[in-house]
N, C-alpha and C positions, 0 to 999 in steps of 0.2 A: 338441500344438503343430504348426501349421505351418511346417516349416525348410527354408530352402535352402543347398544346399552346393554353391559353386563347387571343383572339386577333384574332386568326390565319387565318379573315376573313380580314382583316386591312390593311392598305398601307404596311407598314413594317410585318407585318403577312404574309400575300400570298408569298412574296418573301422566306420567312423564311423558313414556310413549304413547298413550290417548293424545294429547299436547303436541308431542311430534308431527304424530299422523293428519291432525288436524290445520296445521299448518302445510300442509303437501311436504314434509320430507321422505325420506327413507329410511327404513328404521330397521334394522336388524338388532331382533334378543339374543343375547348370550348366555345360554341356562345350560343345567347338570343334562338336563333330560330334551330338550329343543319343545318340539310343539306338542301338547297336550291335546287329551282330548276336548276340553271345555277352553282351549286359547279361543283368542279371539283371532279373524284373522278381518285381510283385506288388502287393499289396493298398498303395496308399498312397505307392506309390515312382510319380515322373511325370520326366520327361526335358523341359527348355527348352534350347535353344543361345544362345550370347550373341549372334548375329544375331537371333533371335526376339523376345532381352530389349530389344534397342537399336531394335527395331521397333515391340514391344509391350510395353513393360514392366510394366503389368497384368495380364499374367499373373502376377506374381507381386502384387498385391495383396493385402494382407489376413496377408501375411505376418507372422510373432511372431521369426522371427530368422533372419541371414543367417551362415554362415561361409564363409570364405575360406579354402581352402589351396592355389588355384592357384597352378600356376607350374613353368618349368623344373627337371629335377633336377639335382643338385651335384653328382650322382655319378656324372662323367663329366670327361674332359681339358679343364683351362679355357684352350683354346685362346682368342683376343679373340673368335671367332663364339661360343665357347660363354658366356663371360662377358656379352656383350650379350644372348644371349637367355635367360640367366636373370635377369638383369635387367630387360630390356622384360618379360618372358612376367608379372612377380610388380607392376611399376610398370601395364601395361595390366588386368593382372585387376582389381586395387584401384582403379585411374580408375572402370573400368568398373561394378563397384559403388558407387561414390559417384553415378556419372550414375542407376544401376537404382534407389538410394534417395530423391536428388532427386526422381526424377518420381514417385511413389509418392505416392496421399495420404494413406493409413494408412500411417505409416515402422514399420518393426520396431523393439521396440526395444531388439534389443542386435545388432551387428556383431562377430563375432569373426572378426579378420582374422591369418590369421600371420606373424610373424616369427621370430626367430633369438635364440639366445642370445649369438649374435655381435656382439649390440648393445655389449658389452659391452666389446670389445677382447680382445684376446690377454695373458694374465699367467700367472705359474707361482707371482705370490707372495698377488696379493691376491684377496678373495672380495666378489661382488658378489652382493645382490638386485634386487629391481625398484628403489627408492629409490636406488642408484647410481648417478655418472654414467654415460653412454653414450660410447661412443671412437670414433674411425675409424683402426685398426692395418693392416688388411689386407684385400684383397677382397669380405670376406662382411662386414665390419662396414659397410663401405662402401655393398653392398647393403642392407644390415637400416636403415641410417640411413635412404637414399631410397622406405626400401619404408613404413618408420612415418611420413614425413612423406608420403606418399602417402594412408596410411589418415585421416591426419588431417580429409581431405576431407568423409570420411562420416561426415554431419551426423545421429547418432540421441543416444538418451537414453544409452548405455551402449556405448561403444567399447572393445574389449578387443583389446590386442595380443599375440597369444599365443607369448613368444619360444620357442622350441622348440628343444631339445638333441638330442641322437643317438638314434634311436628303436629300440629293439631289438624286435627280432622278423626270424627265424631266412630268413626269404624277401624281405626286402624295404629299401629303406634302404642305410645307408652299412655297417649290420653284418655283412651278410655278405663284405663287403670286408675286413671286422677278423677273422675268422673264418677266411678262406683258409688264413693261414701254417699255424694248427693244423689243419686238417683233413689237409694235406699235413706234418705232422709237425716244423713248421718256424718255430713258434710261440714268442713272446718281445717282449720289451718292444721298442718303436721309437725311437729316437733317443734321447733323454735319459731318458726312460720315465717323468721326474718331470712331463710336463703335463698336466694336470689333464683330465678328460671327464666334463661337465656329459651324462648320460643319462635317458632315463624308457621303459621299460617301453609296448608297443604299446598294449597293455589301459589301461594308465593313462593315455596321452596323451587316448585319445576319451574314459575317462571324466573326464577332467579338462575337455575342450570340453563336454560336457554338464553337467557342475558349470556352469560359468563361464556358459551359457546361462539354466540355471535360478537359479544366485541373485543375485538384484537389488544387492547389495551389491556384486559385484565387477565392476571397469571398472579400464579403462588395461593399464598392461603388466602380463603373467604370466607367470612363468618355465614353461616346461613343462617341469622335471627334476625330478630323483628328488630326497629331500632326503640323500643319500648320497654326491655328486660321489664319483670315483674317481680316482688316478693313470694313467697310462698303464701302468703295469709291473703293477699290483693288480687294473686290466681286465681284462689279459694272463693276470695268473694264476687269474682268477677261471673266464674264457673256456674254460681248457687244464685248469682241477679239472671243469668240468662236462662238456668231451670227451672227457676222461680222456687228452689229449694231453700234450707235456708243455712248457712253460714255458721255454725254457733259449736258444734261438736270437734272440740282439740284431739287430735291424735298425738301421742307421746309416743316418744321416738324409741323406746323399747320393745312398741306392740307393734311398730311398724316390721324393727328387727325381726322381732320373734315371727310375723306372720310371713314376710318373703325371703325374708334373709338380709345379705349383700346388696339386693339388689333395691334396698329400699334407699340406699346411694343415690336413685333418680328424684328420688321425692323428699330426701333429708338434705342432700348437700347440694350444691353448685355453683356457678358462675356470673358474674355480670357482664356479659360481652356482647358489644357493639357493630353492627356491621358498616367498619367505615371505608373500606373497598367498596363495597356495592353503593352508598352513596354518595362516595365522590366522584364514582364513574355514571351518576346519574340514574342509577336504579330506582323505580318507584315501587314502595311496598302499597298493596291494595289494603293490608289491614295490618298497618301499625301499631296499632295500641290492642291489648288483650281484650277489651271490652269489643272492638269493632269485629274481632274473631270471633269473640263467643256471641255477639248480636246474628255472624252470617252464617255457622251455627248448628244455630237453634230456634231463630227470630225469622229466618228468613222466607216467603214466603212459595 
């Protein structure tokens, strides 16, 4: 297949199109700046910038599917500068694919564009799939509303919203931020400890984009988590059995405030949600349950 992936320079990007490549596809990135000096390159990987795409957008002709996972990272002080440009950065990529599919006369036909599992609002009691409603609670749900009624744009046969949970893998993402307290011996539940963390496994989110690429059945929103949600305290102990750290130091949800801000939202509040698109269409997660994450790791050899 020929695929493009705007992102494709990204935490969850690199992996994806490694994944791609490795499969014999084709793979065109879509970046500010196209090929760096330190990219990678190789048989079937090609580099467009979105100035190129908005000049020419025939280059990408003929394309079979587009993903989307630009956009600012969350994992940083949400000062108002940072909150508007994670906002504009995920509202202008998704415009910007709806215009690159527009002008296209063979349209792809499936868009997998991402969003958040934040779609969902903030709760500690009830459990949401994709067929739930959708809330606006706090910052990032706020975000994920304007960000799907953006993709809504993009006019193909198969739109797929891919709301996307805490992604683990040990370099990359919001989890090395959850990891800190225990590597420095300081490790324990945060605040209440009972909020729930909707997660999936690094390996399973691309192979979950490539599912959702290849089969024709699945369209609309997709949870991207594990089907295993976790508590905040059950994360914690799960994290500190695979570091062999130990579990015992509570963080209070004032020091969390005080130390990141707003953004301590990832590790104070969230979600219970289920991914039942992915497995009624038969998707198999490699690692289900938190503990089989954090065994592959950390454990593995």
């Amino acid at each position: 297949m020929r695929i493009a992936v705007a992102g494709g320079t990204g935490f969850v990007g690199q992996a994806l199109v490694k994944a791609l490549l490795e499969r014999r596809d084709e793979v065109w990135i879509i970046s500010r700046s196209g090929r760096g000096q330190n990219s990678p390159v190789g048989k079937g990987l090609h580099y467009v910038t979105w100035s190129e795409l908005a000049e020419h957008p025939q280059k990408l002709e003929g394309i079979d599917a587009i993903i989307n996972l630009a956009g600012e990272s969350i994992n940083q002080r949400w000062t108002a500068q940072a909150k508007q440009r994670i906002l504009s950065s995920r509202l202008t990529a998704t415009a910007r694919i709806a215009q690159i599919v527009q002008a296209l006369k063979g349209k792809p036909k499936v868009v997998v564009n991402a969003s958040g599992i934040s779609a969902y609002g903030l709760s500690t009691t009830e459990t949401f799939d994709e067929y739930s409603p959708t809330a606006v609670t706090d910052f990032l749900s706020e975000v994920v509303k304007q960000w799907e009624k953006a993709a809504d744009a993009i006019k193909v046969e198969r739109l797929i919203k891919l709301r996307v949970g805490v992604v683990l893998n040990k370099t990359g993402g919001a989890f090395p931020l959850m990891a800190l307290p225990y590597k420095l011996f300081g490790g324990g539940r945060m605040g209440s400890g009972q909020q729930w963390i909707s997660w999936i496994h690094l390996e399973d989110i691309v192979r979950l984009i490539i599912f959702c690429v290849d089969q024709p059945n699945v369209s609309g929103p997709v949870n991207a988590s594990a089907p295993e949600p976790v508590t905040n305290d059950s994360f914690g102990r799960a994290i500190g059995k695979a570091m062999h750290r130990p579990h015992w130091f509570p963080v209070p949800a004032f020091i969390m405030k005080a130390a990141v801000g707003e953004l301590a939202t990832l590790l104070l509040d969230g979600q219970r949600a289920l991914p039942r698109v992915a497995l009624d269409n038969g998707f198999t997660f490699r690692y289900p349950t938190v503990e089989s994450a954090m065994q592959h790791m950390y454990n593995k050899s």
